[in-house]
Structures are given as C-alpha cells and as structure tokens.
PADREN-468802 format. One record per residue (C-alpha): x, y, z; residue in one letter. Coordinates in nm, 4 decimals, padded with zeros to 6 digits. Each point is the difference from the previous one (the first is absolute). Last residue first. Layout:
BEGIN
{{X, Y, Z}, "A"}
...
***
This chain:
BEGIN
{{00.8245, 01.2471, 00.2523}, "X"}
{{00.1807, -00.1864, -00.3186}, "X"}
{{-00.3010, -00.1693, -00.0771}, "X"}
{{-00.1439, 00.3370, -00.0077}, "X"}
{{00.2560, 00.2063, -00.2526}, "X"}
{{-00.1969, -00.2812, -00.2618}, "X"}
{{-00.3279, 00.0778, 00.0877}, "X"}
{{00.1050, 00.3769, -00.0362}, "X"}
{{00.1299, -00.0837, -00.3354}, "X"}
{{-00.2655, -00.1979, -00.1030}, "X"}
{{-00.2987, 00.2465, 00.0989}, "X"}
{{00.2669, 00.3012, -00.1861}, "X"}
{{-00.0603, -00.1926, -00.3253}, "X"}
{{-00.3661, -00.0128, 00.0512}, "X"}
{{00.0331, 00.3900, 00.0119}, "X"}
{{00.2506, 00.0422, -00.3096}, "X"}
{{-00.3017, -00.2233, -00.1341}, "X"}
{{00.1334, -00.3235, -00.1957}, "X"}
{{-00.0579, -00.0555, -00.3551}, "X"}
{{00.3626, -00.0193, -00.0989}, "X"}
{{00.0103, -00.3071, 00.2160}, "X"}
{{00.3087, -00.0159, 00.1893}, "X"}
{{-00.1262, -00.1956, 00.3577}, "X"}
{{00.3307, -00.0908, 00.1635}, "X"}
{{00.2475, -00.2776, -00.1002}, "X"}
{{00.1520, -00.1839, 00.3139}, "X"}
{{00.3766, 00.0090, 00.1018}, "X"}
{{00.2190, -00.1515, 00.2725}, "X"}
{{-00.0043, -00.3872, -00.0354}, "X"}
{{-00.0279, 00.0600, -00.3595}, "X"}
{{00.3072, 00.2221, 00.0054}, "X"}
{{00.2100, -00.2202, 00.1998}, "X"}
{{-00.0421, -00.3004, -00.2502}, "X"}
{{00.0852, 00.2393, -00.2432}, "X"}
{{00.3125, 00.0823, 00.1706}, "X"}
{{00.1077, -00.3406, 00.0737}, "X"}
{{00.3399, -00.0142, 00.1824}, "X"}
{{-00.0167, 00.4326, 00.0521}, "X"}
{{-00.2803, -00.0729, 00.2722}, "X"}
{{-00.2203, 00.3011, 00.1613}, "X"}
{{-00.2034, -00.2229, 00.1674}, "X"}
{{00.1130, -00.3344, 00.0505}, "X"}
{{-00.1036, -00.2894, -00.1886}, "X"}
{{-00.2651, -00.3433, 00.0772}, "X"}
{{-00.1813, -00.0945, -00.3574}, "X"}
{{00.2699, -00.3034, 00.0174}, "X"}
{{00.2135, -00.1905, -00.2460}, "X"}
{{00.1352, 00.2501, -00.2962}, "X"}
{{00.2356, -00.1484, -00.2283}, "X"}
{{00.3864, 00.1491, -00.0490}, "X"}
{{00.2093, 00.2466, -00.0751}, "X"}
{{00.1851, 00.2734, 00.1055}, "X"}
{{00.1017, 00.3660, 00.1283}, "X"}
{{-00.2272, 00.2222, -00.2669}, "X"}
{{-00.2581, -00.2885, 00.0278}, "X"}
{{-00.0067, -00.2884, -00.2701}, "X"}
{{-00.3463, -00.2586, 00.0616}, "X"}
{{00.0678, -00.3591, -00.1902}, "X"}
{{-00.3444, -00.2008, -00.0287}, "X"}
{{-00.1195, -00.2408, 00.2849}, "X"}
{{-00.2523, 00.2848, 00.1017}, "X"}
{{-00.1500, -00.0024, -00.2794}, "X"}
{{-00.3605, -00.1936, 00.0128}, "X"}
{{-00.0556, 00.1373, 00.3919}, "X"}
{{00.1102, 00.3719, -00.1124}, "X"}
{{00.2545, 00.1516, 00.2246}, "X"}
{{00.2329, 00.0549, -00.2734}, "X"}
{{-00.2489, 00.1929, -00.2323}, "X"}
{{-00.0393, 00.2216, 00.2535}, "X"}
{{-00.3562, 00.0704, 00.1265}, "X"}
{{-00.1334, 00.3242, -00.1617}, "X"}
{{-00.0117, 00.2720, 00.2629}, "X"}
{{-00.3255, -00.1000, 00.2206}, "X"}
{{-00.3545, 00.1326, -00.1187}, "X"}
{{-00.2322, 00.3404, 00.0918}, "X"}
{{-00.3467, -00.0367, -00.1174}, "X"}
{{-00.2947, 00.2862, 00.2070}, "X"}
{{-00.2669, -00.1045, 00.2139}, "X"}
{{00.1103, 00.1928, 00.3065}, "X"}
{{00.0666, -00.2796, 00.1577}, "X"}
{{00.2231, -00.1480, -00.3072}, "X"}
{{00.2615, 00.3041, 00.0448}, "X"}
{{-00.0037, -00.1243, 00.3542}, "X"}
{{00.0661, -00.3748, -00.0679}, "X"}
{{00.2646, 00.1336, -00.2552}, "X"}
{{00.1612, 00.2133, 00.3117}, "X"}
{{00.0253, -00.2538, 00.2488}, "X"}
{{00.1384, -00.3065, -00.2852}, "X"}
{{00.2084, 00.3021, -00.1245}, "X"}
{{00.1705, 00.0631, 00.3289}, "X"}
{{-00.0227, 00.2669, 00.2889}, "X"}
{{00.1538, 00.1575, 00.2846}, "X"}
{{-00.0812, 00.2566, 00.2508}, "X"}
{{-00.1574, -00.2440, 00.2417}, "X"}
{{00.0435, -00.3307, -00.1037}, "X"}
{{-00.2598, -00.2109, -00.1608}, "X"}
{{00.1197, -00.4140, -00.0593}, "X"}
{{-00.0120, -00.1067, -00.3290}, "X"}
{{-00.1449, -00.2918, -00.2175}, "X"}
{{00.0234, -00.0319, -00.3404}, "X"}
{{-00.1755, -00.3282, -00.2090}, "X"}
{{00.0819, -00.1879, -00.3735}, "X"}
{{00.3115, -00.0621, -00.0159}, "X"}
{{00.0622, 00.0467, 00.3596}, "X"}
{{00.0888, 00.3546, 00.1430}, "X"}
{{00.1107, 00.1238, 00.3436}, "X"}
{{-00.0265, 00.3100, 00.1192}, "X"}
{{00.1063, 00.2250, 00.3289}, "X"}
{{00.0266, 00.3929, -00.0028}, "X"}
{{00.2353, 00.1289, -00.2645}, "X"}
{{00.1317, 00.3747, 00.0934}, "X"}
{{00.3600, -00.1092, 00.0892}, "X"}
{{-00.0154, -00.1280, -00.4025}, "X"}
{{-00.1569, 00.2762, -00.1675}, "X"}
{{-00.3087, -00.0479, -00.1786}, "X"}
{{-00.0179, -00.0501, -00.3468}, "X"}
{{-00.2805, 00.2265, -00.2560}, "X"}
{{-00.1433, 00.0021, -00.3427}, "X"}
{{-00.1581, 00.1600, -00.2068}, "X"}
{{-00.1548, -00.1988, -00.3148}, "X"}
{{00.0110, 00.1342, -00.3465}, "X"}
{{00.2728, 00.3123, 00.0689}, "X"}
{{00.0631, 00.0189, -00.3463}, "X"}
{{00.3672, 00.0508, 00.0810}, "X"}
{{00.2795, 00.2292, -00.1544}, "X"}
{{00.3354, -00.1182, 00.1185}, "X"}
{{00.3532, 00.1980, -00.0791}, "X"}
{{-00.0070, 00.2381, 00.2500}, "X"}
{{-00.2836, -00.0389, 00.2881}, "X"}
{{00.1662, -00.3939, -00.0032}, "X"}
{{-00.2625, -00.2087, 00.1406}, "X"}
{{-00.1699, -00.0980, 00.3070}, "X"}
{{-00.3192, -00.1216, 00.0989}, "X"}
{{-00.1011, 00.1755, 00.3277}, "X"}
{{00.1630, -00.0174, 00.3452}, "X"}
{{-00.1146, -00.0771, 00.3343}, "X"}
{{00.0864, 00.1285, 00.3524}, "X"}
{{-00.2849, 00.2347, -00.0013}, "X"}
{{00.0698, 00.3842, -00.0378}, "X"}
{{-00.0504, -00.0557, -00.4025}, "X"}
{{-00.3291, -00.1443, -00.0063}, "X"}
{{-00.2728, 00.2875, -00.0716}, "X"}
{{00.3042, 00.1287, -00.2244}, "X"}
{{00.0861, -00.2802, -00.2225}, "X"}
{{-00.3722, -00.1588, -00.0225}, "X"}
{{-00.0955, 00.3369, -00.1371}, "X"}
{{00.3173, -00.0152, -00.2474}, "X"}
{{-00.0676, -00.3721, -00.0994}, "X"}
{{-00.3775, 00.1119, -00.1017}, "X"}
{{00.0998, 00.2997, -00.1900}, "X"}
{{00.2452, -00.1764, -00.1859}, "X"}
{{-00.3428, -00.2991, -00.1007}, "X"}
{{-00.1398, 00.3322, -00.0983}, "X"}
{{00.2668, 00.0840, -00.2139}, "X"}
{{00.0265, -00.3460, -00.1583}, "X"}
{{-00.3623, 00.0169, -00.0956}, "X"}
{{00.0239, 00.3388, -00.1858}, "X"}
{{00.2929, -00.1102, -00.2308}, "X"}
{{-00.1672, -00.3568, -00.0674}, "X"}
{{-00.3107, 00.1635, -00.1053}, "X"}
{{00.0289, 00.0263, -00.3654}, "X"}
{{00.1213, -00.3639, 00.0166}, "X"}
{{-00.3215, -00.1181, 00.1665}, "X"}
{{-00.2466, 00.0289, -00.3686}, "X"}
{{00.2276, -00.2986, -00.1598}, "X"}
{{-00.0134, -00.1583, 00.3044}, "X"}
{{-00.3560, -00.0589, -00.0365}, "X"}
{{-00.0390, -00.0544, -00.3537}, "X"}
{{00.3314, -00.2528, 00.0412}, "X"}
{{-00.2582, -00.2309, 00.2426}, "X"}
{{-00.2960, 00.0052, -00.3173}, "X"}
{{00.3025, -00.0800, -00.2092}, "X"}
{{00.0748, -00.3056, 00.1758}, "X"}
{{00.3894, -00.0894, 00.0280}, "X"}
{{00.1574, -00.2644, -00.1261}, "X"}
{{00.1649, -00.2647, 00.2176}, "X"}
{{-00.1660, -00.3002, -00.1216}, "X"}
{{00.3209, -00.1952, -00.0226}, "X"}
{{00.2575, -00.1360, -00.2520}, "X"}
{{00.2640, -00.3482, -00.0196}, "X"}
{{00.1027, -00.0228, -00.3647}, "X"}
{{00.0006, -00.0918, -00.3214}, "X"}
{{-00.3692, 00.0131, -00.0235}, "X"}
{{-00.2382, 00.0153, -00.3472}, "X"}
{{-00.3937, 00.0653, 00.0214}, "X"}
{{-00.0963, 00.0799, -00.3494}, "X"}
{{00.0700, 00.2469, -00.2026}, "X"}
{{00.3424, 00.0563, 00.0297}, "X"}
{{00.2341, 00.2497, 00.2206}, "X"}
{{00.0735, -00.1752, 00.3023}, "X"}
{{-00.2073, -00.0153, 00.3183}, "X"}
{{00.2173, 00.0229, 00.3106}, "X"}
{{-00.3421, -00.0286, 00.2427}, "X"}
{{-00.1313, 00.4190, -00.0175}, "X"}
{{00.3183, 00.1039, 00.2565}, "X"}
{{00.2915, -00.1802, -00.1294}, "X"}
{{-00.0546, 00.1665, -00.3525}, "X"}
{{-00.0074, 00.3429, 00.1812}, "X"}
{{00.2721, -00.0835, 00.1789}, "X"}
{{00.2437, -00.1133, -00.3061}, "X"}
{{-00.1457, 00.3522, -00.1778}, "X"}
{{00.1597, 00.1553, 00.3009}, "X"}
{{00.3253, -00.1874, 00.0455}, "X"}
{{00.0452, 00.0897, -00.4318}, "X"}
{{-00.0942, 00.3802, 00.0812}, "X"}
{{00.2645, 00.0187, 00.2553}, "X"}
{{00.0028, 00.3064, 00.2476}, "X"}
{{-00.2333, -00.2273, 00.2503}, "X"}
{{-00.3236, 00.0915, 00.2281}, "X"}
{{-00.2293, -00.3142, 00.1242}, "X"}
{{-00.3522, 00.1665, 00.0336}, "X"}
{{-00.2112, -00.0548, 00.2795}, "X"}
{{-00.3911, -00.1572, 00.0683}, "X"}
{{-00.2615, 00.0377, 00.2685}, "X"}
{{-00.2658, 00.2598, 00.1213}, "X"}
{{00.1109, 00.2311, -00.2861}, "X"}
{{00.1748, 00.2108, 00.2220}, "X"}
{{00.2066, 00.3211, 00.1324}, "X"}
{{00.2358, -00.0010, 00.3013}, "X"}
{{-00.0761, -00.3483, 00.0498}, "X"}
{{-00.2591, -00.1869, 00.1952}, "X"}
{{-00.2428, -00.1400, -00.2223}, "X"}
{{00.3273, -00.1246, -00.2142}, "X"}
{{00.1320, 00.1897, -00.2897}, "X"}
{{00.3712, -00.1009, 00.0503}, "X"}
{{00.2969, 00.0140, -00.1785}, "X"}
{{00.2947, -00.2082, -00.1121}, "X"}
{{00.3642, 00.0598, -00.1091}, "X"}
{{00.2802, -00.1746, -00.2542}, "X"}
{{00.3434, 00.0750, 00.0113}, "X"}
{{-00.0970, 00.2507, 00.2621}, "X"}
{{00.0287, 00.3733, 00.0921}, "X"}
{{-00.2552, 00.1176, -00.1914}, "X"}
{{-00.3128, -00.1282, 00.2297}, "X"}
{{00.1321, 00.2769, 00.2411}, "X"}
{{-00.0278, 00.3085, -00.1920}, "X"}
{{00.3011, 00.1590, 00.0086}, "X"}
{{00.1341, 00.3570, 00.1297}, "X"}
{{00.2365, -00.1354, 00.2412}, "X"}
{{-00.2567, -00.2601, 00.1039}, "X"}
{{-00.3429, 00.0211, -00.0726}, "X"}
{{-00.3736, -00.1145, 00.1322}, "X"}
{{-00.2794, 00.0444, -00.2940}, "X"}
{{-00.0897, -00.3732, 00.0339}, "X"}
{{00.1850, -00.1322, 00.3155}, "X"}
{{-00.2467, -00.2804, 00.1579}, "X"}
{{00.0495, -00.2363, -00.3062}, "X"}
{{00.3250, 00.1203, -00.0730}, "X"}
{{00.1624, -00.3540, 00.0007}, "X"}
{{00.3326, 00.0518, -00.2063}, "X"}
{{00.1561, -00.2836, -00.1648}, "X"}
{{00.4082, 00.0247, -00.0044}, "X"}
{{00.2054, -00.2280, -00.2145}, "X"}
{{00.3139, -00.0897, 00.1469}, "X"}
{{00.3740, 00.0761, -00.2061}, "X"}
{{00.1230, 00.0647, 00.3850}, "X"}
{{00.1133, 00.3282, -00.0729}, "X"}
{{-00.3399, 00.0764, -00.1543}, "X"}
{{-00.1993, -00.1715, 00.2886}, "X"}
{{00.2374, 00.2194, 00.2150}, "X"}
{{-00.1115, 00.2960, -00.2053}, "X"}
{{-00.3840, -00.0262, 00.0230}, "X"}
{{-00.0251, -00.0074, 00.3708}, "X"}
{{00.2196, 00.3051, -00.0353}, "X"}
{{-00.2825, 00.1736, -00.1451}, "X"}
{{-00.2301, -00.2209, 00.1640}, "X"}
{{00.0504, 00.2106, 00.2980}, "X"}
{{-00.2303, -00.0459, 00.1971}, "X"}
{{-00.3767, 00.1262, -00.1064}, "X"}
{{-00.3249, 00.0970, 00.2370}, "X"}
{{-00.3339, -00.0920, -00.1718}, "X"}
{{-00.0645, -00.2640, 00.2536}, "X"}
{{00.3293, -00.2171, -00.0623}, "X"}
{{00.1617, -00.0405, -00.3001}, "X"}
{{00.0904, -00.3531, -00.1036}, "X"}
{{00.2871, -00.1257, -00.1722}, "X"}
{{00.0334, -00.3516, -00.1589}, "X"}
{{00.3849, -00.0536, -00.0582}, "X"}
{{00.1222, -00.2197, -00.3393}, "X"}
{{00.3569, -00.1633, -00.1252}, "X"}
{{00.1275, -00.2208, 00.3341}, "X"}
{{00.3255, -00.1495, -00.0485}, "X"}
{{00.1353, 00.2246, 00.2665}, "X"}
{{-00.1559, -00.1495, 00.2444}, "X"}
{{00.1553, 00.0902, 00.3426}, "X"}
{{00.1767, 00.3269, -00.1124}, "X"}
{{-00.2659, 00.0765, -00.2490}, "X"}
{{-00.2518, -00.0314, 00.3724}, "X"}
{{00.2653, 00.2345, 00.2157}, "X"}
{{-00.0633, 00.2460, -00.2983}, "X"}
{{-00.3924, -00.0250, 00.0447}, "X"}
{{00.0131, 00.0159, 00.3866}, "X"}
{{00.1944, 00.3639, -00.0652}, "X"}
{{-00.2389, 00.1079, -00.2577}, "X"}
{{-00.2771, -00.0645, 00.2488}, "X"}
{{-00.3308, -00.1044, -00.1698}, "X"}
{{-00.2728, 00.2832, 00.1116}, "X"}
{{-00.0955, 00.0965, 00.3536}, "X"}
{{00.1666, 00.3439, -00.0868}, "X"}
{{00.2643, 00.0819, 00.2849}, "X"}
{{-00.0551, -00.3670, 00.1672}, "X"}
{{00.1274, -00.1593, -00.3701}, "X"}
{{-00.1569, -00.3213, 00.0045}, "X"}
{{00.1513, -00.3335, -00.0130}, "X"}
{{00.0542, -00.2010, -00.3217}, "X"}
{{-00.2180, -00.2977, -00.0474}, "X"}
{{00.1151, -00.3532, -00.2276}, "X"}
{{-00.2848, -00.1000, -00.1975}, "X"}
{{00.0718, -00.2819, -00.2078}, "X"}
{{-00.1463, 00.0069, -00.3585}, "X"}
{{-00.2207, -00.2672, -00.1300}, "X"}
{{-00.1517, 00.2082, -00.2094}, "X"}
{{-00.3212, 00.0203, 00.1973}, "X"}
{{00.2378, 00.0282, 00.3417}, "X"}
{{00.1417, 00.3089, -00.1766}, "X"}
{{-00.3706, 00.1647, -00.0625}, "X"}
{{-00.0724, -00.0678, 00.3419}, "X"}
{{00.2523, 00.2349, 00.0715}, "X"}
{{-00.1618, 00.3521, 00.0133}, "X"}
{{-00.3711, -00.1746, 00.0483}, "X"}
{{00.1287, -00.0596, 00.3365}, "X"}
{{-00.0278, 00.3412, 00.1378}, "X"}
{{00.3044, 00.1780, 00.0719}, "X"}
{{00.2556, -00.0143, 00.2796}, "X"}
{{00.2689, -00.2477, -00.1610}, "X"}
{{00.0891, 00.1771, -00.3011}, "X"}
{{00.1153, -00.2949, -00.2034}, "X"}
{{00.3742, -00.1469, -00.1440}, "X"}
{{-00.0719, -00.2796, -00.2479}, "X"}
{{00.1248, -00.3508, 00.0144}, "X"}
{{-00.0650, -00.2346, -00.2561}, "X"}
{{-00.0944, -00.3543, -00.0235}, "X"}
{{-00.2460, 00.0513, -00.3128}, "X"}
{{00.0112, 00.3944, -00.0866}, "X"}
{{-00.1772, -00.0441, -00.3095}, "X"}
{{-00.2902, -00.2117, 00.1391}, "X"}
{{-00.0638, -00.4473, 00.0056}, "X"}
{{00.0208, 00.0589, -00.4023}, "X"}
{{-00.1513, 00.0751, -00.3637}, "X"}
{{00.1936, 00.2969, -00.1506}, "X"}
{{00.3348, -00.0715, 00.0760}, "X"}
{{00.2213, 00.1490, 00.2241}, "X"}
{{00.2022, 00.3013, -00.1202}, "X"}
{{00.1534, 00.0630, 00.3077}, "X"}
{{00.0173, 00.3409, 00.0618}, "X"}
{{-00.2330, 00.1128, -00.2423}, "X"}
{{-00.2416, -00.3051, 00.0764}, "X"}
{{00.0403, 00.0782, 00.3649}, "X"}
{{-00.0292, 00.3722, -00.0546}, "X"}
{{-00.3697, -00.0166, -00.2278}, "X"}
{{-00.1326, -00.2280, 00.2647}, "X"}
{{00.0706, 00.1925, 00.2675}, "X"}
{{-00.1372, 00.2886, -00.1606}, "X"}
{{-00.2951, -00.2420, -00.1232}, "X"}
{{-00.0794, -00.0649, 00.3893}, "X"}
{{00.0522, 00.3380, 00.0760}, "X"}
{{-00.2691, 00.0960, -00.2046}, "X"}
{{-00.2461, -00.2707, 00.1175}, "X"}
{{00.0494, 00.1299, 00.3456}, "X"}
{{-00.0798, 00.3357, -00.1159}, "X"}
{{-00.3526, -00.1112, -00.0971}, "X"}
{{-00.1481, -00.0560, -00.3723}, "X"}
{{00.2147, 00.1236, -00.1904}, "X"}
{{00.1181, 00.3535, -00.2362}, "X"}
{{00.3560, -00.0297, -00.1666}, "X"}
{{00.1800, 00.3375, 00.0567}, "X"}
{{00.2673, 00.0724, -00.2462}, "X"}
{{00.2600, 00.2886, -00.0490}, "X"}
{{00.0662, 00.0944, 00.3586}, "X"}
{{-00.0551, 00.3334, 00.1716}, "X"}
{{-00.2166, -00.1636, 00.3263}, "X"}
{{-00.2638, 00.2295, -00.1219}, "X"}
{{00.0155, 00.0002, -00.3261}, "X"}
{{00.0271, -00.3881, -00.0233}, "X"}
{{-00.3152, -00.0007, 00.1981}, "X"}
{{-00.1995, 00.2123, -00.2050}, "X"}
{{00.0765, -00.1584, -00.3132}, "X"}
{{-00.1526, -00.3101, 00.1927}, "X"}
{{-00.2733, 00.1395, 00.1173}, "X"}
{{-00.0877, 00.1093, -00.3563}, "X"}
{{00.0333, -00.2719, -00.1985}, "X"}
{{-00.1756, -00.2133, 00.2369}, "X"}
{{-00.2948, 00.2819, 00.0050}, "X"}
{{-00.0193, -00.0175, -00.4160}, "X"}
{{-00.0516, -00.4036, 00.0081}, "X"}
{{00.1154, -00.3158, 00.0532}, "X"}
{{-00.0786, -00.2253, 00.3248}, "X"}
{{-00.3868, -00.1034, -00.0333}, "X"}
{{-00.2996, 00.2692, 00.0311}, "X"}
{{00.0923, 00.1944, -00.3180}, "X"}
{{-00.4013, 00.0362, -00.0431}, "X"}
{{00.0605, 00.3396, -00.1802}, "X"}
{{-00.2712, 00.1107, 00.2759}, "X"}
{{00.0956, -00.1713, 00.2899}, "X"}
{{00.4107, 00.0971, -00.0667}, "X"}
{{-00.1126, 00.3869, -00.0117}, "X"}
{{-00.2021, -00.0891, 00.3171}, "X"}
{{00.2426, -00.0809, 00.1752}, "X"}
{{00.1932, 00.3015, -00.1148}, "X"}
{{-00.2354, 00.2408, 00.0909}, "X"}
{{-00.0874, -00.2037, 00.2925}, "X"}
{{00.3232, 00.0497, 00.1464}, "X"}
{{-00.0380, 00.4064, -00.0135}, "X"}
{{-00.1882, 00.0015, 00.2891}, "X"}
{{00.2992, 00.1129, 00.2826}, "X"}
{{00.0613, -00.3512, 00.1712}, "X"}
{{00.2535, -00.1120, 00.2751}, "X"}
{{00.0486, -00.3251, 00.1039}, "X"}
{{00.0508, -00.0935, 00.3462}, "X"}
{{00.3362, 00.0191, 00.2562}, "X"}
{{00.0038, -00.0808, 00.3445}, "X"}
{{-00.3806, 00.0150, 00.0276}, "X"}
{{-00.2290, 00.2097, 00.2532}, "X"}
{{-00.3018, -00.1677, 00.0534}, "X"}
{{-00.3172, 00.2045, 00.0055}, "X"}
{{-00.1586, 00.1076, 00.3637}, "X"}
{{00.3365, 00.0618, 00.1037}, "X"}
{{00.0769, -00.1800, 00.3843}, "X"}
{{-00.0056, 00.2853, 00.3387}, "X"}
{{00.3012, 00.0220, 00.1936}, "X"}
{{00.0047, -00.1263, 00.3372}, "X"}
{{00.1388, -00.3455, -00.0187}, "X"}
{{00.3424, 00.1274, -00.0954}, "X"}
{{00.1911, -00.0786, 00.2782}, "X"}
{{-00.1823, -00.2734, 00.0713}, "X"}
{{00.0129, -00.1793, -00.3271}, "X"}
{{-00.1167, -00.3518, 00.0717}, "X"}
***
C-alpha cells in the first residue's frame, strides 16, 4: 500500500505513459486509400511515407514495413548475407555467430539476431547516456575480434554517442545496425539519428513520437539492399507471371491504409517533440532538489526527442527492494524512495509509469549469453546488485530508474499531480 501517498486524489481518465496522438488529417489520407480502393500494401501513401522517412533520417532509401521489428529483422538480414554471403535458402545468415547487442533495450532489438541464428553477446551501458558504452564495446573487439556486426539501440529519445559508436565498428571492419525506433527526429552532432547506421530501423508504433498504430521503415544508402528488402517483404516473388521463389521472403509489407496515417504525422513531428521537451523540463525542475536525476545526455553534441522521461534515484537515497522476475517488493523508509514505491504511486493516481527496460543480460532466456562491462566479462547469475554499481551499470540503472508519465497529452496541471505524488514517497 502507498502510505505516503495515500492522500492524493486518483484522475478520473487514465493517464498513459505515452498514447497516440491525432490532429484529423489521418482520415484524409485514409480515406484517399478507401476511395482509390488501394487497401493492400502498394500505393501513393507507401510512396510517400517512405520518401518521407529517408528525408528525415537524411539517407537515400527508406523501405516502408509492417512493424519496426520486421525492419530490423531484414537489416539483419541484409548484413549477414553481406557479410557472409550465405545462401539464399538456410538455418539464418548469421548461423553460429556472435554479434555484439545493446543490452538495456527491449527485446525486439535482438530478436532479430536469434532469427538469424546470430548470437547475442550484450555490451554494458554507458551511465552518462544509458546507451551502448563505447568503452564496453572496445573491451568486446578485444575479446571477439572476429565478430563483423553491433546492434545499437537508443534509449527513450535521448542519443549516446553513436558517432563514435559508429567508428569502432569501422575500425573493427563490423557492420553497424541502428535501432532508432524510440529516436525519430533525435540528433547527434547535427545528425539525424537513423543516419548513423549501416543499415537503420524506425518505428510507427501506437506509442511513438508520431504513428500509424504499427509498422517502420528499414532506412539504407543502397538502392540494390533496398529493392532486396522490398522483395523480402511481399514473400521473395520473382519477376514472372506466375508464382516463382528462389528464396526465403515474408509478409512484411506495409498497409497503405496504416502509411495514410503516418503519412499525415510527419508534419507534426517538429511540434510533438517540443512538447514531449516541455514535459522533461517540468519534470526537471518540480524534481530537481530530490536526490534523483533525469535522463542524461550530452547538452553539446546530443539532441533528444525526449519520448519517454525518465528518472534514477540516487543510491544513499534507495529505500529497500527486492525484485523477482516477475514481482517487487520494498520496504518504505522515511525520506527515501524506489521505483517499485513510486510506480505503485504513479498507478494510484490512475496514471502508467513502467520499470527501465530490463537488461538484456538479466533476461531468463539469455542469461547464459556473454555480458562485456567496461572492467570485464562474463554471464549474469542473480537479479541481487548494489546500488550505484560500476560492475553492471545497466543492471544498476534498472534497479534505480522508472519511466514517468510523458504523454504529450498531459495537463501542465496533471503533470504537477505526478510530481507532487512523486516528491511524496520521498516524505
């Protein structure tokens, strides 16, 4: 039970983490595919959703699916048989491979590797972004330096450095796929991040910065890789009249009813990112004389969306938790907190907080697989850590961290409800 926070008075409408956001024009477009009956996946929206997403990323070719997942799936694809040169009917390009991960991300980042057969290996996170550590990732070359491709995910909106991300893959002769699925219309040093990798995927989930209620596009510089996807992505039919298959393909397409939508969202990007800004500032300042901090990034060089805020409590300021895999428990303190406390608040008040992704590492179905920290290696055993541990930073950080409410819907005034519920569990 929340005591501390028991008081305060639950919203009459729930209050989500992060929901779609529509302006009207949608239908237009909706209804544009409705009336030319271009119901299936071709047509003038496609076309233009994907020009739109090359533009905006700055690459040449934007290849328009049905979910982000599926385009990393034919990145990975399109890197193992570059890499390797596989051939086209077999157990997955990357059969028996290893391939360096971002370990705190969602799963769909790597699951894509595990469909090729890949084997995930996870790099540690970089406390000073909460993206891939450079450092962990040149400790990994030194430890397997046979392997060719890195999966990179940016976290929240908020970009690492992917810049030099990019140039120890380089060094390395690695591929480098770029998950941007959270980081559409983010930068670093003055580029959009979906531009940074080899190959690179985006996101048009319910939940993203703008949406179609589901699909992605798979961005590339190489017209052949793109016309390869595109073939992948409507069952690998070859050019005859009939039916004809030299290869393994998928029903990846996307619908051109879902590409009217997003079509109609890019206009808006711009507007939503600043209010998702204004969000992470209000958060800043109604929290900044507790002893927590907010997602970080580099006020230089790094230009986030701000998708989801974020916050981590400090260490001496943790009051007592424990997690299973699938319960928390804590113990209340007076004048501390944790997210299990504050999460069961946020939910009093009938609003959706969650817990920072779960590292990849601590995972029940890959936690046997190789985990490289700035000092070391090796294969995590235990959800038990210490606070404010430099062993297994992102470990540390989900122990620490919850995401807060970010929707760009939300009142300035039901904002302020979750901050002072928030300043309460501390009371």
């Amino acid at each position: 039970m929340y005591v501390k926070t028991e008081r305060f008075r639950p919203f009459e409408k729930k209050l989500w983490l992060a929901s779609p956001t529509m302006h009207g024009e949608e239908l237009q477009y909706v209804r544009e595919a409705y009336d030319t009956n271009w119901m299936s996946t071709v047509g003038a929206n496609i076309t233009a959703v994907e020009q739109l997403a090359a533009e905006q990323a700055g690459v040449k070719y934007a290849v328009a699916l049905s979910s982000c997942t599926a385009a990393l799936h034919l990145c990975v694809k399109l890197a193992g048989e570059r890499l390797y040169s596989r051939p086209a009917i077999s157990h997955g390009t990357l059969e028996g491979r290893h391939v360096f991960c971002s370990d705190m991300t969602f799963s769909a980042t790597l699951n894509p590797v595990v469909y090729e057969g890949g084997i995930p290996v996870f790099i540690d996170t970089d406390r000073d972004s909460w993206n891939m550590s450079p450092t962990a990732l040149e400790r990994a070359f030194a430890l397997y330096p046979d392997v060719k491709l890195v999966v990179y995910a940016e976290l929240y909106g908020f970009p690492g450095n992917i810049q030099k991300i990019r140039q120890i893959c380089h060094a390395h002769g690695a591929l480098l796929i770029e998950d941007a699925a959270e980081a559409m219309g983010a930068f670093w040093a003055d580029v959009p991040c979906g531009g940074f990798g080899d190959y690179a995927a985006v996101s048009y989930n319910g939940n993203k910065i703008i949406t179609g209620s589901s699909g992605g596009c798979l961005l590339t510089n190489d017209i052949s890789d793109a016309n390869h996807a595109r073939k992948w992505s409507t069952q690998a039919r070859e050019n005859a009249a009939w039916y004809q298959h030299e290869e393994v393909g998928y029903n990846y397409r996307m619908s051109n009813v879902i590409a009217g939508v997003i079509r109609s969202q890019y206009p808006h990007l711009e507007a939503h990112i600043a209010q998702k800004k204004a969000i992470y500032d209000r958060y800043w300042e109604g929290l900044r004389d507790l002893p927590v901090q907010m997602n970080p990034f580099d006020q230089t060089r790094s230009k986030p969306n701000y998708w989801l805020s974020a916050m981590i409590i400090n260490p001496e300021a943790m009051c007592g938790q424990v997690r299973s895999d699938s319960e928390a428990l804590y113990r209340p303190e007076h004048g501390k907190s944790c997210p299990a406390e504050i999460l069961e608040a946020i939910s009093g008040l009938n609003a959706e907080g969650r817990p920072i992704w779960k590292p990849m590492h601590m995972q029940p179905m890959y936690r046997m697989h190789e985990f490289i920290t700035v000092n070391g290696s090796g294969r995590a055993k235990t959800n038990a850590y210490i606070a404010g541990s430099t062993e297994d930073i992102g470990a540390d950080i989900f122990h620490r961290g919850l995401c807060l409410p970010s929707d760009n819907k939300m009142t300035a005034e039901q904002q302020e409800r979750i901050i002072a519920v928030i300043r309460a569990c501390f009371d």
